[in-house]
C-alpha positions, 0 to 999 in steps of 0.5 A: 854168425850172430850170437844167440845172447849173453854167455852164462858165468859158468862159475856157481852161485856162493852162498855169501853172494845172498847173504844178509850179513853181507851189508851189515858191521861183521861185529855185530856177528862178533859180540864179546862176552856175556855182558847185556850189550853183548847179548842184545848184538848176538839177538841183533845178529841172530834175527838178521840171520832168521831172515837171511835166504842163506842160513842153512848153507852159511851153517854148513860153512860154520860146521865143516870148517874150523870156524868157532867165533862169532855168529854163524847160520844163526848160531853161536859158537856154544850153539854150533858146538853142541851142534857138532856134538850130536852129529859126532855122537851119531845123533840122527839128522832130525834130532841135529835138525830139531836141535838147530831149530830151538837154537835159532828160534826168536826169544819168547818176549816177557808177558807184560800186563799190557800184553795180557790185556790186548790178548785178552780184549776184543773191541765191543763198540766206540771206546768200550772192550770186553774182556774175553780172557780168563776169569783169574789172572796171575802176573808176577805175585798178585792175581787180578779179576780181569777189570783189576787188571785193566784198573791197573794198567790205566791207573799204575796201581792195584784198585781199593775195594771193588773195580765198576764200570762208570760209563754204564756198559756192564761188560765193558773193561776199557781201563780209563772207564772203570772206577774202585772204591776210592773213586767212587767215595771222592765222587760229590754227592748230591745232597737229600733234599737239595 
């Protein structure tokens, strides 16, 4: 009698079989300390966990076993305490579930006036954007009109005096295009009766 194909591996499939870690340094899933090298590799750890088709079942692991260092289901060691916490008070399932999420969630980048600019710009035509933000923008200690703020990031310091557009389109907010007070009074200008 001829068998019908190979015979299925009765055993099940674990978890760390798909685990993205699995071909990764385990210390970067170990950071020491609180030092900004230490941090950025438990950022570094944490993202490679947000991605992993594993996370939940490897914090199941985390949280039912005696396991207290390193980076776990996307989790530090503080993160999967309060974790525990929570299930121990009697916390129901979707507050430890929210708490989870907010742990793992990726760190908000820093709002840079470059950021600010390209949320805020959209392109009018050739090399000409337009400003689509807000009227006022506020960064660190200093408010900016939208082309100050454009001014600034092209030239790397504040405008003096009004900021203009100099190629001529009125809406336009294209850095390198506009020009302030300073330009302006550098400019040569055209003798009368020359």
């Amino acid at each position: 009698m001829r068998h019908p194909g190979p015979i299925p591996d009765a055993r099940p499939v674990d978890w760390r079989h798909a685990a993205l870690c699995r071909s990764e340094d385990p210390e970067l899933f170990h950071p020491v300390g609180t030092t900004a090298a230490a941090l950025r590799a438990t950022e570094q750890a944490k993202a490679i966990c947000r991605a992993c088709p594993s996370i939940d079942d490897c914090l199941a692991h985390a949280l039912s076993t005696p396991v207290h260092d390193g980076i776990w289901g996307g989790l530090s060691e503080k993160e999967r305490a309060s974790i525990r916490r929570a299930k121990t008070r009697g916390r129901s399932d979707a507050t430890v579930a929210a708490r989870t999420q907010r742990a793992r969630r990726a760190p908000k980048q820093p709002r840079t006036m470059q950021s600010i600019y390209d949320e805020s710009t959209t392109l009018l035509y050739d090399d000409h954007y337009a400003w689509t933000g807000p009227t006022e923008i506020r960064f660190r200690t200093r408010k900016y009109s939208p082309k100050q703020l454009a001014f600034t990031l092209d030239r790397g310091h504040f405008p003096e005096g009004k900021v203009l557009p100099g190629c001529g389109v009125r809406r336009c907010a294209t850095g390198r295009h506009l020009t302030d007070g300073a330009d302006r009074a550098a400019r040569p200008t055209a003798k009368a009766g020359a």
